[in-house]
N, C-alpha and C positions, 0 to 999 in steps of 0.2 A: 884485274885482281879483285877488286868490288863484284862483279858480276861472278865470280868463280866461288869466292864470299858467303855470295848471298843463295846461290846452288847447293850450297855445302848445306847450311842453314837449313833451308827450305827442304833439303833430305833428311836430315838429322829431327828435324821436325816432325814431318813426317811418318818414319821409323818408331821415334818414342809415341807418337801418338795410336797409331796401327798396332804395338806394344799391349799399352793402356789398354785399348777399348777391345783387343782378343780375348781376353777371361770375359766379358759382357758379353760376349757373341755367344755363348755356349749359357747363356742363362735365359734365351729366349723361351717367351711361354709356348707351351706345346711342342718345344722341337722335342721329345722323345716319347709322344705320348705312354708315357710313365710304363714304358715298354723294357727298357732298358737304361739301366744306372747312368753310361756315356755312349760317346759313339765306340769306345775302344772292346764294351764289356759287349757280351753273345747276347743276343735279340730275345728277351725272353715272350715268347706267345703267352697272348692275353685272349680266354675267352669269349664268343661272341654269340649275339643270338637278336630273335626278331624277326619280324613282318615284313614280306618284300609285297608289294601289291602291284600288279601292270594295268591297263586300260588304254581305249583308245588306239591311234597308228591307224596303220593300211597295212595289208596284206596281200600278195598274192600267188599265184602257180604256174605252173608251165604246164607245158602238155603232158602226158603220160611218156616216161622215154623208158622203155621196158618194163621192168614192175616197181619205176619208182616216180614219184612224183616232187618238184621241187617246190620250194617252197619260199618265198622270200620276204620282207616290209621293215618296218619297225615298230614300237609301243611301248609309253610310256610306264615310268616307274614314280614308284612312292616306300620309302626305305622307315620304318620304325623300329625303337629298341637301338644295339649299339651301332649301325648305320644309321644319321637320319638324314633325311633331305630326296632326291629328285633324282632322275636318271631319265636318259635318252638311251632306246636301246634296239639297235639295229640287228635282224636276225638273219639265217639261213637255213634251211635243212635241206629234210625228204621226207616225206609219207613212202614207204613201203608198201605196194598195192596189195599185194598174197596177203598179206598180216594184218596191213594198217599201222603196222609200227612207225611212230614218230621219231626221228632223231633230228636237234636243232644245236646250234651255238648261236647264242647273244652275247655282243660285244655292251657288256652296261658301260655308260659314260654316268659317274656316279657325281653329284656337286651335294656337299654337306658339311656332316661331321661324322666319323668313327670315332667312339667315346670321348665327345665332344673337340676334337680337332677338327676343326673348320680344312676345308681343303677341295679338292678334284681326287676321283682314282678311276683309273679304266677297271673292268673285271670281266672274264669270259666268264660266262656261265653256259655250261651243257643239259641240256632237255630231253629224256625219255620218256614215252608213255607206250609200254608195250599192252599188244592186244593181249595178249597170253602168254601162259605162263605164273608162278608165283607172283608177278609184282604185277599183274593186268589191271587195268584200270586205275592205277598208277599214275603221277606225274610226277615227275623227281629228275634231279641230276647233281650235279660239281659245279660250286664257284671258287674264281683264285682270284685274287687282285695284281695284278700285272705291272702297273704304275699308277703312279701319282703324280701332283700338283700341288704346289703353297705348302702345307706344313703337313700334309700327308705324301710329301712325293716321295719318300721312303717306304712309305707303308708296304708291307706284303700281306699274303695270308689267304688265305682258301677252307672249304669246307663243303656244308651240304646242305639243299634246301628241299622242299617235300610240297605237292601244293594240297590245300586242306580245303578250301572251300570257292565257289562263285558266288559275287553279289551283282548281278545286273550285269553289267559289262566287265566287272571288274573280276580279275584273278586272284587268290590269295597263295599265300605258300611260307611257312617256318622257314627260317634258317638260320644254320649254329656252323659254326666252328673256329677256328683260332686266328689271331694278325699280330702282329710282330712290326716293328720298325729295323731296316735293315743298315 
């Protein structure tokens, strides 16, 4: 009866304690980067924008397999403005032989902050650089953020990046568009 007792107790404890401390759990800093009021109300997109820079990695090709050529490696990143922090970013495409048209996807492995939320987020980003045509000599494509880690593993949000200039080894390129906590 003592042991049945003291079960009771130890639940009952428990319970009001688990109780208590749920309205705290919903007051952690960063859980909604100020994206949306709770988890109940609709994700409002918050604009974004800034500097994605790559450098460095390996690279390399395969043989010519009809008029395409593939393309593989990775290379790092450096994120300023509302991304900051670091990324690992593994790629693939093709070079198009008749053209030269590039097409690639990189998977960025991003570690930072979005408007200062500390955290991890995966993101595809897609690469063109057509030979011809209106947008020739061009580099541009789509990023979306896919998932998250620590206080951005909510985060979503996609947009567009543009590349603007070379410094030595390194790439530069804008990008804008919106993220949202889901």
């Amino acid at each position: 009866m003592k042991r049945t007792f003291r079960v009771v107790l130890v639940l009952c404890l428990l319970v009001t304690c688990t109780l208590a401390l749920a309205p705290a759990a919903g007051a952690l800093p960063h859980r909604n980067l100020a994206l949306a009021a709770d988890e109940t109300a609709a994700p409002t997109p918050v604009p974004v924008s800034g500097v994605w820079s790559w450098h460095g990695g390996e690279g390399a090709a395969t043989e010519p397999a009809g008029d395409y050529v593939y393309i593989y490696g990775y290379e790092l990143g450096d994120w300023t403005g509302a991304f900051q922090g670091a990324s690992y970013e593994p790629y693939t495409g093709w070079i198009r032989s008749s053209d030269g048209y590039v097409w690639a996807i990189i998977t960025i492995r991003f570690k930072g902050t979005c408007n200062g939320v500390p955290g991890k987020a995966t993101m595809q980003l897609t690469v063109e650089e057509p030979q011809s045509g209106p947008n020739a000599g061009k580099i541009f494509g789509q990023w979306a953020v896919i998932s998250g880690k620590g206080a951005l593993k909510r985060l979503r949000g996609a947009g567009t990046w543009e590349w603007t200039h070379d410094e030595g080894d390194h790439g530069f390129a804008d990008y804008e568009g919106m993220v949202w906590m889901q």
